[in-house]
N, C-alpha and C positions, 0 to 999 in steps of 0.2 A: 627782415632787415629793411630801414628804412630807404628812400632811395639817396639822400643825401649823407645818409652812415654817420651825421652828427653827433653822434653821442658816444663813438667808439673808445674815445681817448686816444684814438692814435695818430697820428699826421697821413693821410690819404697818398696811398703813389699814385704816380701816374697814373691814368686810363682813357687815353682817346676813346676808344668806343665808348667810355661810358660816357663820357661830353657827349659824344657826336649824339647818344639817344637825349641827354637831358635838353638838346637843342633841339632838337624833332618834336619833343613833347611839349617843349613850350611852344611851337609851334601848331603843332598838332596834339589836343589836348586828351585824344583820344586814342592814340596812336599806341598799339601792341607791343609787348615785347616777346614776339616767338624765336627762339632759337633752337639748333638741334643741335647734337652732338650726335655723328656718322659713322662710326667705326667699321672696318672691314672686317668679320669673322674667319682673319685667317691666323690670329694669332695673338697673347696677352696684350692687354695696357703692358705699357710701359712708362718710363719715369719722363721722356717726351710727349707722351699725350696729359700728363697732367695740365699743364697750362690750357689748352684747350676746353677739358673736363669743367676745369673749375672757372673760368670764364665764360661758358655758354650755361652751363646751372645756374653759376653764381648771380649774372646778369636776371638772368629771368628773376631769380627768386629776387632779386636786390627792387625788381622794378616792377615787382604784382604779376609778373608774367607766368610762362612756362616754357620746360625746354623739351623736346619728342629726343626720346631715343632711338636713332634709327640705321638700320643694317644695311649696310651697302652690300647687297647681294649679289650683286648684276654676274659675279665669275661666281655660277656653281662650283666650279672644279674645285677650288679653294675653301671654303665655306665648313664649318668644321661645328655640328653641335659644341661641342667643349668648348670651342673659345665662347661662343654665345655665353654660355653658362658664365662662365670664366667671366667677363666684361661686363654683366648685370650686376653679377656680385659683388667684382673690385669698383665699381660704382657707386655700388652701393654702402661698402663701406666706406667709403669717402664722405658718406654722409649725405650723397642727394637720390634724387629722387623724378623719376618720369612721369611716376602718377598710372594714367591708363593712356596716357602716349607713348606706346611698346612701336615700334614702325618695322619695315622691312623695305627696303626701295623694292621688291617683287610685288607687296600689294600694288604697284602703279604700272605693272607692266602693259597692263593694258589701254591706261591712258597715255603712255609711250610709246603706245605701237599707234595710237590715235595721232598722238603729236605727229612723230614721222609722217604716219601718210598726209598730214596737212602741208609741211613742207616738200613731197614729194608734188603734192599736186601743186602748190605754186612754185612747182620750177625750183627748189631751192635746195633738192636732195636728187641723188642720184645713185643707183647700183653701177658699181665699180666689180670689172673682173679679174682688173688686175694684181697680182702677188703679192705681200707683206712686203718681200722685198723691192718690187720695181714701186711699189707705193713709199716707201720710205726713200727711193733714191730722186722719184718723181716731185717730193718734198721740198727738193731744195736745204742749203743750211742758214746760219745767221749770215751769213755776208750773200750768199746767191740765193735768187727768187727761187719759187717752186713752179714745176710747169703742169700745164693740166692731162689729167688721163685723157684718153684714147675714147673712155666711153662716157666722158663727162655730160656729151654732148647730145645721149641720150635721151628722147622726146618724156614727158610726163608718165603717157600712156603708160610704154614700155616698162618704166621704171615701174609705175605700180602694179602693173602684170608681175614683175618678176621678185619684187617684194613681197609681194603676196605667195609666189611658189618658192622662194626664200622662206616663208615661215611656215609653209607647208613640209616642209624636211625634201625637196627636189635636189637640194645641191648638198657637196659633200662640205666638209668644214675646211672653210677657208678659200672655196670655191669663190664666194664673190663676196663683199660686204655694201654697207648703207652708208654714204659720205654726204655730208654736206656741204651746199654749192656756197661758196661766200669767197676768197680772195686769191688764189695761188700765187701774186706778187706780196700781200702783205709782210710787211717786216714784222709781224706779231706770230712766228710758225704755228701756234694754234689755231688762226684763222686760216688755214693753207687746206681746207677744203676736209674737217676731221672727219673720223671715223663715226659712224653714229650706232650701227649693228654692225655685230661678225654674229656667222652660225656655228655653232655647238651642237651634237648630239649627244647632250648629255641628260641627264635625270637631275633637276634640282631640288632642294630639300624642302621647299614649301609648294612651290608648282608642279613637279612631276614633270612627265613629256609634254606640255599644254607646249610649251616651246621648245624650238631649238633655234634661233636667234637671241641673243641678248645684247643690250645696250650698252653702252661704253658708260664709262665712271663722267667721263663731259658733258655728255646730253643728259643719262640720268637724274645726276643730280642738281640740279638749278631747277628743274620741271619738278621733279618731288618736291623741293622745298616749295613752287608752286602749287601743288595740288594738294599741302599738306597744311599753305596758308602761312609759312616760316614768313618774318618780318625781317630776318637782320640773320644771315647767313654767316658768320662770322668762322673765317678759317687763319690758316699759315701764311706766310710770305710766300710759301712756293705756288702757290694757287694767284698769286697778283697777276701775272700774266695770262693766265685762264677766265679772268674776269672779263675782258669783251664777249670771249664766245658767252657765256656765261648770261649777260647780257643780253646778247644778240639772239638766242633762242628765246628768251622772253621780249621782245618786241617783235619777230618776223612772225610770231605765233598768237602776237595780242593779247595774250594773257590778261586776265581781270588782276592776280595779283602778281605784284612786283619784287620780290625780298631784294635787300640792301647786301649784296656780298661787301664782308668788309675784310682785309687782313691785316697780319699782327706776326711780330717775330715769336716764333716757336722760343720754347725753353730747351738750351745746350746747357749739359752739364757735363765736366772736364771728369776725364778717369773714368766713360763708362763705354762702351759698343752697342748701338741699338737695332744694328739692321737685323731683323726677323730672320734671314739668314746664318747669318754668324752665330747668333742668338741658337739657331737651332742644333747647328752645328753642337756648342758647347752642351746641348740635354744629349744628341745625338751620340756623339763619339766619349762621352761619360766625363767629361771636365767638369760639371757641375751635379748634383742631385736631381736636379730637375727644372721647370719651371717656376717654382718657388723656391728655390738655392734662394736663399738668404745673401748670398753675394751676386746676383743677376737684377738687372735694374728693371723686373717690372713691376708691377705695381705689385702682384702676387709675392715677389722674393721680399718687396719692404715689408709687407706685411708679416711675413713668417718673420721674417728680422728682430720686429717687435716696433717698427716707426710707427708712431700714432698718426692718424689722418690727420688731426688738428696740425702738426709740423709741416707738415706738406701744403697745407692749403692757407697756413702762414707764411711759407714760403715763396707760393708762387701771389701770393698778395700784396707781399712787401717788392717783389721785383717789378712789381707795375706792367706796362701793356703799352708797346712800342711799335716804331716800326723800325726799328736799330737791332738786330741781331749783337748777342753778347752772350759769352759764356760764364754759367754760373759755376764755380769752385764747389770740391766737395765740401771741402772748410766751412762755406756759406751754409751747405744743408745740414752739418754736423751743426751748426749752431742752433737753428731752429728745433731741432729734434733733443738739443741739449738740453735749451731753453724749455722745450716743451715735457720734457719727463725731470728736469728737477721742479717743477711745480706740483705734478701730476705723484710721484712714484713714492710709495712707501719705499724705507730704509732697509739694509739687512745687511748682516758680516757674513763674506765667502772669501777662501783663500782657496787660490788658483794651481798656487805649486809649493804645497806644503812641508814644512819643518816641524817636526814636532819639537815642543817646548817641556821640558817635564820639573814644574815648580817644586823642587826638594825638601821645604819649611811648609808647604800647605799639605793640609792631613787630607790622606788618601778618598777616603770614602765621605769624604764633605762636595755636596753640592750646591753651589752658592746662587742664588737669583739676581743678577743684575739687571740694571733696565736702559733704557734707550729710547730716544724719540721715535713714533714710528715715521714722524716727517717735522725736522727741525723748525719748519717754518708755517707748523699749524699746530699750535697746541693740542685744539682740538679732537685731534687723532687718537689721543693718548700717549701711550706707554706701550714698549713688547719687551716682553721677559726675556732674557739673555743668560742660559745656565753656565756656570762658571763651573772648573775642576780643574783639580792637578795637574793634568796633562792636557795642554792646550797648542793647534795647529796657526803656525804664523805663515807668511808667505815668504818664500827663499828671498825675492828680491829685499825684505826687511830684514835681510842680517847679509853684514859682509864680515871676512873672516879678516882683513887687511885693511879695514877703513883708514879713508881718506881724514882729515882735524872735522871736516864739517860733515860726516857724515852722522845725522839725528836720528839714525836708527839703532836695530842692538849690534854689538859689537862685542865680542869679548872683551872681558871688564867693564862695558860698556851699561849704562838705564837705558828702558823707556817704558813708556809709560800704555798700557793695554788701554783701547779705547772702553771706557765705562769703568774701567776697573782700578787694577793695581799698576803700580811701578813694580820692576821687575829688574833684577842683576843680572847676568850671563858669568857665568865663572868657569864654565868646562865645553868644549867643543866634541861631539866624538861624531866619526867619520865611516862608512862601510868600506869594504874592500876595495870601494874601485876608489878612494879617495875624497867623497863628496859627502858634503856636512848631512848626516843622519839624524842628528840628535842635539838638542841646548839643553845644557843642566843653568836650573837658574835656583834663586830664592825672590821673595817675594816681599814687599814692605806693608803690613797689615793697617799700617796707620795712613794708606795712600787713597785709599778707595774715593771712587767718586771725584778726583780730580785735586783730593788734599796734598800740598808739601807740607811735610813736617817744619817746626819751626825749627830755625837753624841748618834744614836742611835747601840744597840749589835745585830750584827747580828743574824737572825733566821737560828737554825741548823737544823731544820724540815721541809721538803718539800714535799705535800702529796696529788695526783692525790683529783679529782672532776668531776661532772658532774650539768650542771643546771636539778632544778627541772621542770621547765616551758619546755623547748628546747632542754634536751636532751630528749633520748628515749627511750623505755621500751624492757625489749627484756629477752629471755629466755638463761640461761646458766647453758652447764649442765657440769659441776667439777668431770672428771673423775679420777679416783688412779687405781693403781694394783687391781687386780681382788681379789687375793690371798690374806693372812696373813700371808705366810711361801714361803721361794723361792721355796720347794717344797711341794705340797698340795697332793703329791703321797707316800709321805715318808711313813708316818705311815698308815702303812695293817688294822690295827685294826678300823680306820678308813674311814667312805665315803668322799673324795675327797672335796664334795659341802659344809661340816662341816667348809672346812678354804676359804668358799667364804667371801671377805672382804666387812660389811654391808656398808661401805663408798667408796665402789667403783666408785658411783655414785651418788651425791647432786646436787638436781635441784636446783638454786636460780634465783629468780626476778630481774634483776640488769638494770641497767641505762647505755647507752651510748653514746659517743658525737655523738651531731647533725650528726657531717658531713656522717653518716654512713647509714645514711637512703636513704632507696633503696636499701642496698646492696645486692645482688643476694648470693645464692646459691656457696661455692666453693671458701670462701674469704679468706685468711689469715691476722692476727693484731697482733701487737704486745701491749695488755695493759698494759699501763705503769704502772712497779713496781706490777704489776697480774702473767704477764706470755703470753702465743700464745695461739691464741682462733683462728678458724675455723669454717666460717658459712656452718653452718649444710647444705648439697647441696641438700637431701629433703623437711627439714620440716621447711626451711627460703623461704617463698612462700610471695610474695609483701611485704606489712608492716611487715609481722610476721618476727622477728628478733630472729634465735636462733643460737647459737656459741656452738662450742665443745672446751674445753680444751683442746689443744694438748701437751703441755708441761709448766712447770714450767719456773720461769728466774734463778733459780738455781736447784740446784742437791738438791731435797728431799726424794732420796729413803732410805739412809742410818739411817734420823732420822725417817722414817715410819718402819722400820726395826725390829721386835721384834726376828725377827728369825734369827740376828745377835749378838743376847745377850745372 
């Protein structure tokens, strides 16, 4: 990608950061573009770390650079192989790429224990013995200063005596920690004298016992992006006030390199729950399938969903790169995703909740070929065979027994016309025991095919997918909607969250699809005509077993599912 994207055809969003480097560079004509992307291994991407994702990839690759993937390790306890796995992957299907920049914030542990002692010995760190709590009340709030510990006042020596039997495992966890000496009146509370080590006796999954002190996520990470050579640190809006300390460790320590933290409004999007918590919760107590629940926002559930990476990274392209926090609608991502698979998706007929149709004038054991685009909008593609027969499945919603004057579907007495096919009459309704339409007896107009009116005859304004009974095929599809009933299901305190899980999140139905679809593996995109994009399921579509995810509508239906717009 070039760095001025000239030739996209598309009108450029916003991007402060990307100005801010193309001013650096003409300035500085040699000047890098490293960036990382950081993630904690305690848990999936989700639909919040996209913007980030593809902003610090995107950036590098936009600008000849590169971006390190790198593991914020610093809390063993939490640290989970799977998610590792898990976050290389959803990474990587995103379509970018680290290269042989794989990181860990542990490979630097040791130039972090270096760092420290160099502020220890200019006076600028200090072993603190006092409590999490009296340290948190010692803190001060936003309106009242913070005041200094008891042992702030502790000479160098000392401190690095006992830092040293700190990393020796002498003390028990939580006995004492590593702070930094810098302001306990600042009105900035991250300057209020942070935490830099606590002790852990714990086993970590790249180091072993080599320690049991480890570094806090504020010191950590500024110093790795130094030791790592990062040019342009690039995070969230809730890290702008982290930016002094941030700073302030790379000047009291003199560092040869400098990175630029820059931040940026995260991407909200309305109707969905992100906290890792709640999140778990829902795999936890059985509300969803899992981490890849097709209705869970992380990166893993879009994917099984059936969203192509290209929607997403459309997505977060066209919303630009602010410092204005804004929430994006699902509506917005339903369009990208729309836009993105009617370009992309081959055609096919499936009916969802079927009627069977049985044409009384067409002779029993005639099999008819008809054809069909396999994508309207590329010739190219060719043609798929469509078998036709007697007995053919329509979907309930295309018959009503009491139509309304405008209603262009069938109707008793009623046309319309089979897509590909024939026009068709309705002349007998028959019903099972419990009352509900079982069966359409129809006849058929031979002289219609292909989209003919007879002359003299009025045109048919009803055109409405199909599948043979005999020929097509059975197959499983599951109809997912928002999770929620309320864009926010954290709003109201008084209640538990899982109170506005939406019971029709998720309807399994039995449906029928055309022939030509059989075989189809694991990982498929369609587009069913006048349904919507279905996504075969890429585990549990194994041989013959045919099962499809909904991944999106053929229109925007979140506004009329919407109670929490009224």
């Amino acid at each position: 990608m070039s760095e001025a994207n000239e030739n996209s055809g598309k009108p450029e969003a916003n991007n402060f950061i990307k100005d801010i480097i193309v001013k650096q560079r003409q300035q500085q004509p040699g000047k890098q573009v490293i960036t990382r992307f950081p993630p904690e291994p305690n848990g999936y991407l989700h639909v919040g770390h996209l913007k980030s994702i593809c902003l610090n990839f995107g950036l590098a690759e936009q600008f000849g650079g590169r971006c390190h993937l790198r593991f914020d390790d610093t809390n063993p306890v939490s640290e989970d192989p799977e998610y590792v796995q898990a976050i290389k992957d959803d990474i990587q299907w995103l379509g970018f790429d680290w290269g042989e920049h794989l990181y860990n914030a542990s490979d630097y542990f040791d130039n972090l224990y270096e760092f420290a002692i160099q502020l220890v010995q200019k006076g600028l760190a200090f072993v603190d013995d006092c409590s999490a709590e009296e340290i948190r009340e010692l803190r001060g709030s936003l309106t009242e200063p913070g005041r200094e510990s008891p042992f702030r006042s502790r000479s160098p020596e000392e401190n690095l005596d006992l830092f040293e039997r700190m990393r020796k495992g002498e003390f028990e966890d939580g006995a004492k920690v590593l702070r930094a000496k810098i302001d306990m009146k600042s009105p900035n509370i991250n300057l209020r004298d942070p935490l830099l080590y606590r002790i852990r006796h714990v086993l970590h999954p790249h180091t072993g016992d080599k320690w049991c002190i480890y570094p806090l996520y504020d010191f950590a990470h500024g110093l790795s992006d130094e030791v790592e050579g990062i040019t342009y640190s690039i995070c969230t809006l809730e890290f702008e006030d982290h930016r002094p300390l941030y700073d302030w460790f790379l000047e009291v320590l003199e560092t040869p390199n400098r990175p630029q933290q820059i931040e940026f409004a995260k991407l909200h999007l309305d109707s969905v729950v992100l906290s890792k918590r709640r999140l778990l919760r829902l795999v936890n107590e059985g509300h969803v399938s899992g981490w890849d629940d097709p209705r869970m926002p992380t990166i893993r559930g879009m994917r099984r969903r059936g969203i192509p990476p290209e929607a997403l990274k459309n997505m977060v392209e066209s919303i630009g790169v602010t410092k204005k926090d804004s929430v994006i609608s699902m509506s917005t991502m339903d369009h990208f995703i729309r836009e993105e698979l009617d370009r992309t998706c081959p055609r096919a007929m499936g009916v969802l909740d079927p009627i069977k149709v049985v044409i009384e004038n067409y002779p029993e054991d005639k099999i008819e070929i008809l054809h069909g685009p396999v994508h309207p909008k590329n010739a190219d593609l060719g043609e798929r065979d469509i078998p036709f027969t007697r007995e053919v499945f329509i979907d309930r919603d295309d018959f009503m027994e009491d139509a309304p004057k405008k209603f262009f579907r069938l109707k008793p007495g009623g046309k319309v016309r089979l897509r590909y096919g024939y026009v068709i009459h309705c002349h007998e309704v028959i019903k099972n025991d419990q009352g509900e339409v079982a069966e359409l007896r129809c006849t058929y107009d031979e002289r219609t095919l292909g989209g003919v009116t007879p002359e003299g005859e009025k045109k048919v304004k009803g055109i409405i997918h199909w599948v043979s009974t005999t020929k097509g095929l059975s197959a499983e599809v599951r109809v997912y909607d928002r999770l929620w009933t309320t864009a926010n299901p954290l709003a109201d305190k008084e209640k538990d969250f899982i109170e506005f899980k939406n019971p029709e999140s998720l309807v399994v139905r039995k449906a029928y699809v055309e022939a030509g679809l059989k075989g189809t593996p694991g990982g498929q995109r369609f587009q069913f005509e006048r349904l919507g994009y279905f996504y075969t399921d890429p585990i549990d579509c194994q041989g013959d077993q045919l099962v499809f995810n909904r991944t999106a509508t053929l229109k925007d239906t979140w506004a009329k599912l919407d109670p929490l717009k009224n």
